[in-house]
C-alpha positions as CSV (number, residue, x, y, z in Angstrom):
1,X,132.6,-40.2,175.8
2,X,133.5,-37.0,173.3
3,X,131.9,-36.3,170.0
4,X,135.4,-37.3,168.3
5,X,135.6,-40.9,170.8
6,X,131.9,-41.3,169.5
7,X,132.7,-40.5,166.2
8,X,135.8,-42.8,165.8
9,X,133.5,-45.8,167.4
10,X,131.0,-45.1,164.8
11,X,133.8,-45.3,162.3
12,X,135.5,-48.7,163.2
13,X,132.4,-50.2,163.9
14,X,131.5,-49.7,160.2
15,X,134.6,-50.5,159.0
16,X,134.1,-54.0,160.8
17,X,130.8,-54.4,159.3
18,X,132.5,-53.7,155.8
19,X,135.1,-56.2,156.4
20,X,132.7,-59.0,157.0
21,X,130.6,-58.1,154.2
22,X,133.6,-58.4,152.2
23,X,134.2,-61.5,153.6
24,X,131.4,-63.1,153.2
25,X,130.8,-62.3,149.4
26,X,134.4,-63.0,148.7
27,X,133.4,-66.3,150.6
28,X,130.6,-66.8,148.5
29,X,132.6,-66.1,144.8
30,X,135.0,-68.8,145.9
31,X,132.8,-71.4,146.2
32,X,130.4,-70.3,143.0
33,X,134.0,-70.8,141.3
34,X,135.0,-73.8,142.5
35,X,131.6,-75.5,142.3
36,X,132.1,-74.6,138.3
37,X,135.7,-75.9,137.8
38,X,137.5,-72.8,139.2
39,X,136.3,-70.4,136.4
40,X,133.9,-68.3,135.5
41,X,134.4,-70.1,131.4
42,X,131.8,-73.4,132.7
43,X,129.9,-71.3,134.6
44,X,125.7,-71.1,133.5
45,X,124.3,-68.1,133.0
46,X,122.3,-68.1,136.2
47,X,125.7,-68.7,137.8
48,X,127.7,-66.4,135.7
49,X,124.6,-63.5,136.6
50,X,124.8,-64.2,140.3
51,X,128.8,-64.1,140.4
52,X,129.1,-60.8,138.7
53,X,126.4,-59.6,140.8
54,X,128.6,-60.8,144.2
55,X,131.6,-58.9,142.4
56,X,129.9,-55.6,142.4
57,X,128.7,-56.0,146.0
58,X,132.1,-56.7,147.2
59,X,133.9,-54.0,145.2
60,X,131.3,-52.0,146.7
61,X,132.5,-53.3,150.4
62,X,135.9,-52.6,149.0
63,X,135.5,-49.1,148.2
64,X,133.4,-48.5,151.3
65,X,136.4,-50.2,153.3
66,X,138.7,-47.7,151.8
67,X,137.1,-44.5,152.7
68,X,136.5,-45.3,156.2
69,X,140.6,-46.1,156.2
70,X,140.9,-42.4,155.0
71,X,138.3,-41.2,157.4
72,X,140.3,-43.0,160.2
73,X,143.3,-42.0,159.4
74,X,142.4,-38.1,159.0
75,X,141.0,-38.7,162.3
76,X,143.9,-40.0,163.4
77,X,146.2,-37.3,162.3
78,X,144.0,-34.4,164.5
């Protein structure tokens, strides 16, 4: 396998890993919303603390997603 085939593995295989940690949190904010009436308005502190961090984490996913898209797609276009 090239440097580039190796390389474009590497970067789908993160991008994958990305996605499910998106998942997951995204997972884990619906239910933390639902279990408090499908808003964050009922929700406890505790809840409210642990659901905002979960946001950061997945916009963090999110933002990691997107660069590896970019990376891809430059890759792509050699």
């Amino acid at each position: 396998m090239s440097n580039d085939s190796q390389n474009q593995l590497e970067l789908v295989q993160d991008y994958r890993k990305q996605v499910l940690i998106y998942e997951e949190l995204d997972e884990k904010i619906d239910n933390l919303i639902m279990a408090n009436g499908g808003g964050t308005e009922n929700m406890s502190k505790a809840d409210l603390k642990q659901y905002r961090n979960w946001a950061e984490q997945r916009t963090e996913a999110q933002n990691e997603m997107r660069i590896l898209e970019q990376q891809l797609s430059m890759d792509a276009d050699d």
